[in-house]
N, C-alpha and C positions, 0 to 999 in steps of 0.2 A: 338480790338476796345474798346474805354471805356467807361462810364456808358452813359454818357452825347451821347454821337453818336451811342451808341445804341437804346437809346430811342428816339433819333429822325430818326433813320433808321425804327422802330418800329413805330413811327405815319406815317413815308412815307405809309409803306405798308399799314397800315389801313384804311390812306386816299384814297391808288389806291384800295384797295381791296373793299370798302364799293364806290364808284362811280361804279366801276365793275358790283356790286353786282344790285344798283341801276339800271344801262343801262338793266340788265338782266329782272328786275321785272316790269320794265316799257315794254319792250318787250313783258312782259310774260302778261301782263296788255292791251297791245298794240290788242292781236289777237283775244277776242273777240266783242273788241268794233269795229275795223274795218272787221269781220265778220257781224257784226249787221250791219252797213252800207252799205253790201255787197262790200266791197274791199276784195275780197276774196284772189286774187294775192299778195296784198300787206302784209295780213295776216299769210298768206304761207311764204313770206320771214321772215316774225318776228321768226315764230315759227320753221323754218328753221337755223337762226339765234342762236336759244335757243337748237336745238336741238345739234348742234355744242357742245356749254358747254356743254352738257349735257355730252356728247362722253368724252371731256376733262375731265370732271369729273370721268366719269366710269374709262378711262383709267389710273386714277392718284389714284385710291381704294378708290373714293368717295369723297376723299378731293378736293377743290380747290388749285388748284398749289399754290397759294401766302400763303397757313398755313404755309408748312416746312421754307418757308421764313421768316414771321413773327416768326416763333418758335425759331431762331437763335438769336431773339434778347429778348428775356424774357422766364423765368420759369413758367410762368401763363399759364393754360388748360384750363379754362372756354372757353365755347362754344364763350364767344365772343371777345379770347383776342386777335383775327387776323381783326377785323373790328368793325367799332363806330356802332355798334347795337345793341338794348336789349338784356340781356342775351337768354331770354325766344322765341325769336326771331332766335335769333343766333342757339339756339338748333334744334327746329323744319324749321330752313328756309326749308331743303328740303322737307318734307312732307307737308307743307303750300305752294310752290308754286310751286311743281311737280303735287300737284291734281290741281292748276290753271293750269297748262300747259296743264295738260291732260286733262281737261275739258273744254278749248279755244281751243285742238285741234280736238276736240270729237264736240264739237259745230260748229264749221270750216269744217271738213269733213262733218256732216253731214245738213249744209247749203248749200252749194256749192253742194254737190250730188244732194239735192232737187230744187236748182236750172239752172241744166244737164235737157235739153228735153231728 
């Protein structure tokens, strides 16, 4: 492949991977506003949803499947040369929205329990 078609192979993926990335944090954003609402069901499937990736992620050694992909087409390793997001972003995404997650699920479980007769 030459330079020209690998750099636009290279924004393909960053544009799927960064909409991805998006669906995931709005999900992950999703569960405890509709907890607060009590859609507790509807909540459950978001984080359900999240929990999936999540799995994908563990089983792929942490990475997102589309890095090795985007890695094919550039020498660049900054944390965010797989998707159009701040560096400083790119780095921490999982520790910045795995404690969202688990504090939309922590708030979700324990809404829903207090609201069980």
């Amino acid at each position: 492949m030459d330079n020209e078609n690998g750099r636009r192979a290279l924004i393909a993926v960053k544009i799927v991977h960064t909409v991805v990335w998006a669906f995931f944090v709005l999900c992950i954003l999703a569960i405890p506003v509709l907890t607060g609402r009590g859609e507790y069901v509807a909540a459950a499937w978001f984080a359900g949803i999240v929990f999936v990736e999540v799995l994908v992620i563990m089983l792929n050694r942490w990475r997102c499947p589309l890095t090795p992909l985007a890695a094919r087409y550039t020498e660049d390793r900054r944390p965010n040369f797989d998707i159009f997001l701040p560096e400083w972003i790119a780095r921490h995404n999982k520790t910045i929205f795995g404690a969202l997650y688990f504090a939309g699920v922590v708030y979700l479980v324990l809404s829903w329990a207090a609201q069980r007769p």
